[in-house]
TORDO-848483 format. One line per field, with one value per residue (C-alpha): residue number from 0; residue in one letter; z, y, x. Coordinates in steps of 0.1 Angstrom, whole numbers. Layout:
BEGIN
k NUM ...
r A ...
zz Z ...
yy Y ...
xx X ...
***
This chain:
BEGIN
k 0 1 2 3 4 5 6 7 8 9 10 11 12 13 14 15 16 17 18 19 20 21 22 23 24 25 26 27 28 29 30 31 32 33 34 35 36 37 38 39
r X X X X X X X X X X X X X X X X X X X X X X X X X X X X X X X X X X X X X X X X
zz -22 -53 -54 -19 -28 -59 -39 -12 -37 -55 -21 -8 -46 -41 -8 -13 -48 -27 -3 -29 -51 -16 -13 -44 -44 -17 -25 -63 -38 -23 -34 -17 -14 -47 -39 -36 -63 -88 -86 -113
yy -421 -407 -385 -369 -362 -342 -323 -316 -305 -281 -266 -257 -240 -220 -207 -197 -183 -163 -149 -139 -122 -102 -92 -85 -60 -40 -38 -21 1 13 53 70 106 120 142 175 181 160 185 206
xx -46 -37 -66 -60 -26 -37 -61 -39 -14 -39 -51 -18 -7 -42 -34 5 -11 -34 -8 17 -14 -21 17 21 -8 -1 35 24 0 29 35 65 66 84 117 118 146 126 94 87
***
């Protein structure tokens, strides 16, 4: 019982790893367009 609980736990900590990883990477991807007034 023990066991399954320790497996469970590591599963669910890889997958919510996983998603924030993802997130985190296409919100560093994210470039907005730079300013006008800002342009040299």
């Amino acid at each position: 019982m023990k066991f399954k609980l320790l497996v469970l736990t590591s599963v669910l900590a890889t997958l919510l790893a996983s998603v924030f990883a993802s997130s985190a990477c296409l919100f560093a991807a994210y470039q907005p367009e730079e300013p006008k007034c800002l342009r040299d």
